[in-house]
PyMOL Python script that loads the backbone (N, CA, C, O; Angstrom):
from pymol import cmd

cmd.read_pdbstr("""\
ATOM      1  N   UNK A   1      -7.253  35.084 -16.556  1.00  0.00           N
ATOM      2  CA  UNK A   1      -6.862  33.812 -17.106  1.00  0.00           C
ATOM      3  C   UNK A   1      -8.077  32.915 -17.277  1.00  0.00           C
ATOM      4  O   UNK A   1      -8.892  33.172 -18.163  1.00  0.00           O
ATOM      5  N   UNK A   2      -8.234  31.870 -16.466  1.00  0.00           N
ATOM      6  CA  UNK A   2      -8.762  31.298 -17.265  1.00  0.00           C
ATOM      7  C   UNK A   2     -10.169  31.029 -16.268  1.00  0.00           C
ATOM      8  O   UNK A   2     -11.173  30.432 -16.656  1.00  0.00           O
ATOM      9  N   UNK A   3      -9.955  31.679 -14.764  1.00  0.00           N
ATOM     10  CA  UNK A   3     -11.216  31.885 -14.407  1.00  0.00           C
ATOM     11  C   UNK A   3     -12.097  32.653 -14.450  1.00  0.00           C
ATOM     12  O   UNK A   3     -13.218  32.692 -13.942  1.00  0.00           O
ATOM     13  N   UNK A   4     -11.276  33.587 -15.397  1.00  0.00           N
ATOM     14  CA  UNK A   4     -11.948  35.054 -16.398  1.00  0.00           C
ATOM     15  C   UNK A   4     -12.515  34.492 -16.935  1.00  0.00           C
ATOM     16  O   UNK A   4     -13.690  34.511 -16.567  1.00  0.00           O
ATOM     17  N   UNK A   5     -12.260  33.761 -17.923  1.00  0.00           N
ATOM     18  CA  UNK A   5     -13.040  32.786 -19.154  1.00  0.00           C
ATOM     19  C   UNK A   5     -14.286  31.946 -18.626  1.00  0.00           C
ATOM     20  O   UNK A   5     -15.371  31.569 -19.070  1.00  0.00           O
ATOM     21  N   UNK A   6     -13.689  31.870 -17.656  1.00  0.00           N
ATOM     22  CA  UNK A   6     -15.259  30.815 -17.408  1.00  0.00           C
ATOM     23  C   UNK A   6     -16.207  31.787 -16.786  1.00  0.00           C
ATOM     24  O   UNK A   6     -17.414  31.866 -17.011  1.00  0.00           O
ATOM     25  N   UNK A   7     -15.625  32.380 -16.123  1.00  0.00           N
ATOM     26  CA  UNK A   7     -16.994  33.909 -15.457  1.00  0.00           C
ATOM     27  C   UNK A   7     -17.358  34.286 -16.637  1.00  0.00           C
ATOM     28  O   UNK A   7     -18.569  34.255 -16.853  1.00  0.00           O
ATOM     29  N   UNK A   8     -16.538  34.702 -17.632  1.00  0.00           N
ATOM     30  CA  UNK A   8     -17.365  35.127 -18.749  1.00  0.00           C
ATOM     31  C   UNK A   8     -18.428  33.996 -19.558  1.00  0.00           C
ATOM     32  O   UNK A   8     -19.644  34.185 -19.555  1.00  0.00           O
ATOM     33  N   UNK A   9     -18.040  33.266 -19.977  1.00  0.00           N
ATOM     34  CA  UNK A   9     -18.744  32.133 -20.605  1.00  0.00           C
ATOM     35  C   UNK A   9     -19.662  32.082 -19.392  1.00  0.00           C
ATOM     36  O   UNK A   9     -20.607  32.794 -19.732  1.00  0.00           O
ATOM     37  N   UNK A  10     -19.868  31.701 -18.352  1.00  0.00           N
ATOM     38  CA  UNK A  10     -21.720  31.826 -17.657  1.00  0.00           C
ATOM     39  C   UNK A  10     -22.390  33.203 -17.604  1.00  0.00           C
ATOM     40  O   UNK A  10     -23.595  33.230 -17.852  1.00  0.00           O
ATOM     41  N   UNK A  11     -21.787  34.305 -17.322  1.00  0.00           N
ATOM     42  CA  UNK A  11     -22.299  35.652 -17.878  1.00  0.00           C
ATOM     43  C   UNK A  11     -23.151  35.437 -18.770  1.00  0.00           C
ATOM     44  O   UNK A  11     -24.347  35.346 -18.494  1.00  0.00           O
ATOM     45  N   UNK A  12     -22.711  35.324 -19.916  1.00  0.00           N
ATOM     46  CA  UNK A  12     -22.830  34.803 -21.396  1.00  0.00           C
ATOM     47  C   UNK A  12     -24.206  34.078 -21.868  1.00  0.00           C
ATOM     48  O   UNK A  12     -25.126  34.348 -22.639  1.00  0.00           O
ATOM     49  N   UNK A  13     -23.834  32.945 -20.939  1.00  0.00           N
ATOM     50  CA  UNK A  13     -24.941  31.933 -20.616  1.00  0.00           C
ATOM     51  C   UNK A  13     -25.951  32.481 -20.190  1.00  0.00           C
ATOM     52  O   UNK A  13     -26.939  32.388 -20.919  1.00  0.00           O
ATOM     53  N   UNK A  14     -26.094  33.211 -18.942  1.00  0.00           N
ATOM     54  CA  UNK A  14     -27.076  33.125 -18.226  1.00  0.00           C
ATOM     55  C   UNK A  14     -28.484  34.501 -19.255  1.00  0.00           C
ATOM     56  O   UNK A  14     -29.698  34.642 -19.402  1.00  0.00           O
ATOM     57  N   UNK A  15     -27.190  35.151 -19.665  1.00  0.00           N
ATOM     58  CA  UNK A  15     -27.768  36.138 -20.531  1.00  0.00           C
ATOM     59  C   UNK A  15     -28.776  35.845 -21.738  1.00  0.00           C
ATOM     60  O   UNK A  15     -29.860  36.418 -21.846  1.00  0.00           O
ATOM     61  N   UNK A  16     -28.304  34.904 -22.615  1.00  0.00           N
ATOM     62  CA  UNK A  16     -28.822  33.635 -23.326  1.00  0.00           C
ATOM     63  C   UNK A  16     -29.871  33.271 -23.160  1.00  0.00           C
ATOM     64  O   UNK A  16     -30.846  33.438 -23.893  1.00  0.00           O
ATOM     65  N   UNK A  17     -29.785  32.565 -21.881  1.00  0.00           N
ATOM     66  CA  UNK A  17     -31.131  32.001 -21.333  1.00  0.00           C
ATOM     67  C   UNK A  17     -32.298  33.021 -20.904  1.00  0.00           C
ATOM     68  O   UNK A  17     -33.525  32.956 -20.985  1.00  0.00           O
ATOM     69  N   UNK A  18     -31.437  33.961 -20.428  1.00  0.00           N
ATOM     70  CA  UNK A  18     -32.787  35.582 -20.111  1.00  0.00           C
ATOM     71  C   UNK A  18     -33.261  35.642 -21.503  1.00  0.00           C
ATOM     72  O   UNK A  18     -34.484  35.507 -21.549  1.00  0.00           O
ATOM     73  N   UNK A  19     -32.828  35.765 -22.405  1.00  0.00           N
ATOM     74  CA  UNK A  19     -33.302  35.984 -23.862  1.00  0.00           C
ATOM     75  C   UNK A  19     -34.085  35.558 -24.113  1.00  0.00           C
ATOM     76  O   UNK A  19     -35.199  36.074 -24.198  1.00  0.00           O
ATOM     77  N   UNK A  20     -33.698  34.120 -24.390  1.00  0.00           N
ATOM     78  CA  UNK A  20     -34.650  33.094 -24.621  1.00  0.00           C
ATOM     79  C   UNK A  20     -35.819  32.560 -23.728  1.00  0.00           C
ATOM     80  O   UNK A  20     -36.406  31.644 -24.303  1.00  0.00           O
ATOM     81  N   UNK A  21     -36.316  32.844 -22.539  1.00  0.00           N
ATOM     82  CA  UNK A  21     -36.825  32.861 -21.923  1.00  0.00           C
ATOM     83  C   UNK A  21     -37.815  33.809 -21.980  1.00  0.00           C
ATOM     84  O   UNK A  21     -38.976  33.639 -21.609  1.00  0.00           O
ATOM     85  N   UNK A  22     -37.117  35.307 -22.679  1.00  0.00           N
ATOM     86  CA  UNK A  22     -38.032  36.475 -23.191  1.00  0.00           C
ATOM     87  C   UNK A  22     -38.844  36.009 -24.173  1.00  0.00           C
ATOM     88  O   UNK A  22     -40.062  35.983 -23.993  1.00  0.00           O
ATOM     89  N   UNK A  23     -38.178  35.508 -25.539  1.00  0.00           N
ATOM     90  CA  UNK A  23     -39.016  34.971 -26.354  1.00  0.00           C
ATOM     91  C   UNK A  23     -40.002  34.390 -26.361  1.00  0.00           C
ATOM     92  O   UNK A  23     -41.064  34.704 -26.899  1.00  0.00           O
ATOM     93  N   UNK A  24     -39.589  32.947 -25.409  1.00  0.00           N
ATOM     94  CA  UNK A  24     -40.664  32.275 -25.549  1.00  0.00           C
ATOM     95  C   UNK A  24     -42.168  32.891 -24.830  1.00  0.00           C
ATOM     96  O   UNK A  24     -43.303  32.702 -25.268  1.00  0.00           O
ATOM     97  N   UNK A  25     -41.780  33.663 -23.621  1.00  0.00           N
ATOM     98  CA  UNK A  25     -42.517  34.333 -23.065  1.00  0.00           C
ATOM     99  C   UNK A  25     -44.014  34.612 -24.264  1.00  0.00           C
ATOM    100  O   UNK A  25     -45.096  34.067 -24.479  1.00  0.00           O
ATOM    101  N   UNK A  26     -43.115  35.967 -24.873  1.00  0.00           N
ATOM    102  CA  UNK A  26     -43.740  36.422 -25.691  1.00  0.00           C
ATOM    103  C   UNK A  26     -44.457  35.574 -27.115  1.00  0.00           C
ATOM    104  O   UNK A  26     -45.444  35.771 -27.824  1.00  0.00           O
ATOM    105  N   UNK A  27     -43.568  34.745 -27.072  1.00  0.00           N
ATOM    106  CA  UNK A  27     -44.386  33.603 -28.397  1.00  0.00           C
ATOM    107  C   UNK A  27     -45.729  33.035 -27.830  1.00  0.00           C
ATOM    108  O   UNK A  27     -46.791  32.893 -28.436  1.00  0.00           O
ATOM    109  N   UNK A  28     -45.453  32.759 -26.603  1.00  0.00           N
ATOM    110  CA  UNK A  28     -46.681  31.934 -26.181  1.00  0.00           C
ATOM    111  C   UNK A  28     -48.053  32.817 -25.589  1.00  0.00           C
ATOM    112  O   UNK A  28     -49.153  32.311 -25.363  1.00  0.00           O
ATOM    113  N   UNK A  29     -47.700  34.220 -25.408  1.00  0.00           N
ATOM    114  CA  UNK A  29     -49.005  35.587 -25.797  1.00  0.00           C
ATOM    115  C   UNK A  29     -49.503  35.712 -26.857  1.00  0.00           C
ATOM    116  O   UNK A  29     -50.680  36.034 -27.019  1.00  0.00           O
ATOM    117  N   UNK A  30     -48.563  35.442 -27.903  1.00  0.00           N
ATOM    118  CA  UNK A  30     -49.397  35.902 -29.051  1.00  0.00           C
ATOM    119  C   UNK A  30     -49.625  34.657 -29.648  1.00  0.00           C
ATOM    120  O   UNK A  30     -50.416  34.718 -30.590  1.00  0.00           O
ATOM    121  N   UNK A  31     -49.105  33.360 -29.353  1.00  0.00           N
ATOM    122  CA  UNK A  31     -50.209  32.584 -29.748  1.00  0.00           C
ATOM    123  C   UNK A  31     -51.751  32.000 -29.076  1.00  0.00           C
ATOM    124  O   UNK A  31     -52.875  31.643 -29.428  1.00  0.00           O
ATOM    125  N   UNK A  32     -51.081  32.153 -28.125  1.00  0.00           N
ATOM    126  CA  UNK A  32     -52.925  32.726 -27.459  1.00  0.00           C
ATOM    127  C   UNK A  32     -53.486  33.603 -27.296  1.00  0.00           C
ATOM    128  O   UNK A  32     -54.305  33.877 -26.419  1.00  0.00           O
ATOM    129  N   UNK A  33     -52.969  34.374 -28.449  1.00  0.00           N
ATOM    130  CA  UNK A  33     -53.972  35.735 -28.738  1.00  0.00           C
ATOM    131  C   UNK A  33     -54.054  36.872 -27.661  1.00  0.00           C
ATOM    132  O   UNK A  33     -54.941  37.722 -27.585  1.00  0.00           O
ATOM    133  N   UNK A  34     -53.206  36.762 -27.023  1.00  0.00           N
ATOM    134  CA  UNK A  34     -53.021  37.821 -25.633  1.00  0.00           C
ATOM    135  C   UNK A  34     -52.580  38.874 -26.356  1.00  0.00           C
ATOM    136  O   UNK A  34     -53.461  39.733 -26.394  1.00  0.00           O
ATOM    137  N   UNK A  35     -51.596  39.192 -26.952  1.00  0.00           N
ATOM    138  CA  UNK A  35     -51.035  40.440 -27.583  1.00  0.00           C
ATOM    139  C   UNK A  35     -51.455  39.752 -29.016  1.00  0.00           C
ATOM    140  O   UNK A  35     -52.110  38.716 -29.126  1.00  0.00           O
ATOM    141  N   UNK A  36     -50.803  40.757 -30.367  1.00  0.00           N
ATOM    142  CA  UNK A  36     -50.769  40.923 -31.374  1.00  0.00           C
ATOM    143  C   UNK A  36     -49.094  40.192 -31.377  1.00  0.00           C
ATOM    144  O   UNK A  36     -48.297  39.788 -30.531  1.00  0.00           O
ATOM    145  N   UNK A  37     -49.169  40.341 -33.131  1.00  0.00           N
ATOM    146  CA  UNK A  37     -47.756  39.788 -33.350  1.00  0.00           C
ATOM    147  C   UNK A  37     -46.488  41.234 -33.221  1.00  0.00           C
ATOM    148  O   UNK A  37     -45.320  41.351 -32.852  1.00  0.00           O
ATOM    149  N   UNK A  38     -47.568  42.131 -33.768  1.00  0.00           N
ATOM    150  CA  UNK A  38     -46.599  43.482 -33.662  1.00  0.00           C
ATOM    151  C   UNK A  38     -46.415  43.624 -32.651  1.00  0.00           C
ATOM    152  O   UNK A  38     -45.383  44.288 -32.755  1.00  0.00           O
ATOM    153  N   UNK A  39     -46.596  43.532 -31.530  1.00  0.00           N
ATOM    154  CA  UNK A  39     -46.874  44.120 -30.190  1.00  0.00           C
ATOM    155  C   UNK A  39     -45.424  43.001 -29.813  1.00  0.00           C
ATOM    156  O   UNK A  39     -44.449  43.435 -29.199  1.00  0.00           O
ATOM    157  N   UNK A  40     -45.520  41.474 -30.324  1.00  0.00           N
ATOM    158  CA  UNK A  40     -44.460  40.981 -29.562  1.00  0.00           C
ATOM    159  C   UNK A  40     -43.483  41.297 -30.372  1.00  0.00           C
ATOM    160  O   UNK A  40     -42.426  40.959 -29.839  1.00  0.00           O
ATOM    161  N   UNK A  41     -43.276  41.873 -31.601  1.00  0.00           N
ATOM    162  CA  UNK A  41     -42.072  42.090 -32.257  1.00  0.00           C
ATOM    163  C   UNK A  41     -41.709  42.887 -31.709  1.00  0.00           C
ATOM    164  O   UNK A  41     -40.496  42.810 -31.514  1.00  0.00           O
ATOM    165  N   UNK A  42     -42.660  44.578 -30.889  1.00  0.00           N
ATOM    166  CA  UNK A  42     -41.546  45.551 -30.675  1.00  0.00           C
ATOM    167  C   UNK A  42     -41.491  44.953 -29.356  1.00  0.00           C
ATOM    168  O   UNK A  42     -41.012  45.847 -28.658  1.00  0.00           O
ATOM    169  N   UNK A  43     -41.757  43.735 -28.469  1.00  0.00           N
ATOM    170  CA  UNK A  43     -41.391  43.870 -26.889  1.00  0.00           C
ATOM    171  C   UNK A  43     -39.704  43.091 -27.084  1.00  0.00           C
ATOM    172  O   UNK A  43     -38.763  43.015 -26.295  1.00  0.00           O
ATOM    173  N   UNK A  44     -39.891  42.569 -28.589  1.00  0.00           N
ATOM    174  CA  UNK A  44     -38.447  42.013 -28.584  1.00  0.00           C
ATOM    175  C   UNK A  44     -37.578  42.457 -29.170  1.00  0.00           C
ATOM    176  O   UNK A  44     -36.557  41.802 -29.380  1.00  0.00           O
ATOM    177  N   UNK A  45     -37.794  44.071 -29.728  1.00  0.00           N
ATOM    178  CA  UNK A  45     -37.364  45.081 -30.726  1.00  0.00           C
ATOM    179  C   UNK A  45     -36.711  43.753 -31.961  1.00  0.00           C
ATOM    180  O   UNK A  45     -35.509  43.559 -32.145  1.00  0.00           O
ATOM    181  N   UNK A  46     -37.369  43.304 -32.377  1.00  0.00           N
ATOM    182  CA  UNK A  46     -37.314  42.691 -34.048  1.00  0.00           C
ATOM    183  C   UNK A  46     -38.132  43.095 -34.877  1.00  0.00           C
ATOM    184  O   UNK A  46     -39.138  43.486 -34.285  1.00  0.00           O
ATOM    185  N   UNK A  47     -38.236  43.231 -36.281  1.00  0.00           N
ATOM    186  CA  UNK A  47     -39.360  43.368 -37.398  1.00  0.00           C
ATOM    187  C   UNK A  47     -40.470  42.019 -37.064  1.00  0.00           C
ATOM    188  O   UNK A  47     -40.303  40.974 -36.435  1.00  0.00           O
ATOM    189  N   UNK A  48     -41.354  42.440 -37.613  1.00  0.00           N
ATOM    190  CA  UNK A  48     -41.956  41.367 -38.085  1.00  0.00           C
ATOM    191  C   UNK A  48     -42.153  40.114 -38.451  1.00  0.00           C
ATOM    192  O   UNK A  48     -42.760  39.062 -38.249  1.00  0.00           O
ATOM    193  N   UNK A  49     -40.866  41.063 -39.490  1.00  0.00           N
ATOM    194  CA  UNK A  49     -40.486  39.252 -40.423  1.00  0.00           C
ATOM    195  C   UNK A  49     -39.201  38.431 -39.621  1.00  0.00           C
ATOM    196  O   UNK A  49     -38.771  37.339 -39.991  1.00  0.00           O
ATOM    197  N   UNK A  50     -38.755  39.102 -38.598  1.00  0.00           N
ATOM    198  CA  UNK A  50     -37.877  38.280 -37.998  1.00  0.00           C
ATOM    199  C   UNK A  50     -38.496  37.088 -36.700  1.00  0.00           C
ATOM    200  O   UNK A  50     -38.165  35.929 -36.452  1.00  0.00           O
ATOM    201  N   UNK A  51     -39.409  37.914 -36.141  1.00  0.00           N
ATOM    202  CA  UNK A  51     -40.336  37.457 -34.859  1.00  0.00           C
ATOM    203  C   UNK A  51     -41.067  36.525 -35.611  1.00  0.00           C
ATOM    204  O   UNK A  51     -41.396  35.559 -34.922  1.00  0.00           O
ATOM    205  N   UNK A  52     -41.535  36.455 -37.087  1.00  0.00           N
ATOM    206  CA  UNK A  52     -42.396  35.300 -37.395  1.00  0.00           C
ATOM    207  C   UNK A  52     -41.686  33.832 -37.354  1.00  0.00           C
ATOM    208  O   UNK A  52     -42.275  32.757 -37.244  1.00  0.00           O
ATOM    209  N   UNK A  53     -39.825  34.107 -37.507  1.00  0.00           N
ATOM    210  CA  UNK A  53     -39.370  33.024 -37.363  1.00  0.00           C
ATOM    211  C   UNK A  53     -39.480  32.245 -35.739  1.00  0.00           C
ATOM    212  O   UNK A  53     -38.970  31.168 -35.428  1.00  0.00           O
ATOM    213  N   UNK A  54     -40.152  32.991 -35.021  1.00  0.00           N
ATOM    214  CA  UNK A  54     -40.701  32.261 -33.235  1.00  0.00           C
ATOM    215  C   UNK A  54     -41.538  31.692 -33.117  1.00  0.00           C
ATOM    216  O   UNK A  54     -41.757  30.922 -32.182  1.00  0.00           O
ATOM    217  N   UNK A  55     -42.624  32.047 -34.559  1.00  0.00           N
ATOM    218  CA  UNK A  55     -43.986  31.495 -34.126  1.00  0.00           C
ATOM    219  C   UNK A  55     -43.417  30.145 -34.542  1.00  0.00           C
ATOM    220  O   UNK A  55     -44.101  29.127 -34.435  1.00  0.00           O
TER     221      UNK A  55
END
""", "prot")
cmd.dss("prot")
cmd.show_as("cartoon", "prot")
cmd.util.cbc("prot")
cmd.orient("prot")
């Protein structure tokens, strides 16, 4: 019911935030030149042209 719903919805959340937390990770290597851009596209399995929308 409906304390299903809310366990799910922070699941959800917290998952989210791991994500995004990955990203930025990785955005802020390759803009200081620590990795390449390819290198952070496959650590976030995206193309190229998708990971350029991070920089």
């Amino acid at each position: 019911g409906l304390a299903q719903g809310i366990e799910e919805g922070i699941k959800q959340g917290i998952e989210r935030g791991i994500k995004q937390g990955k990203i930025t990770a990785i955005v802020n290597l390759v803009k200081e030149g620590i990795i390449s851009k390819e290198l952070g596209a496959q650590k976030l399995n995206l193309s190229e042209q998708d990971f350029e929308a991070y920089l």
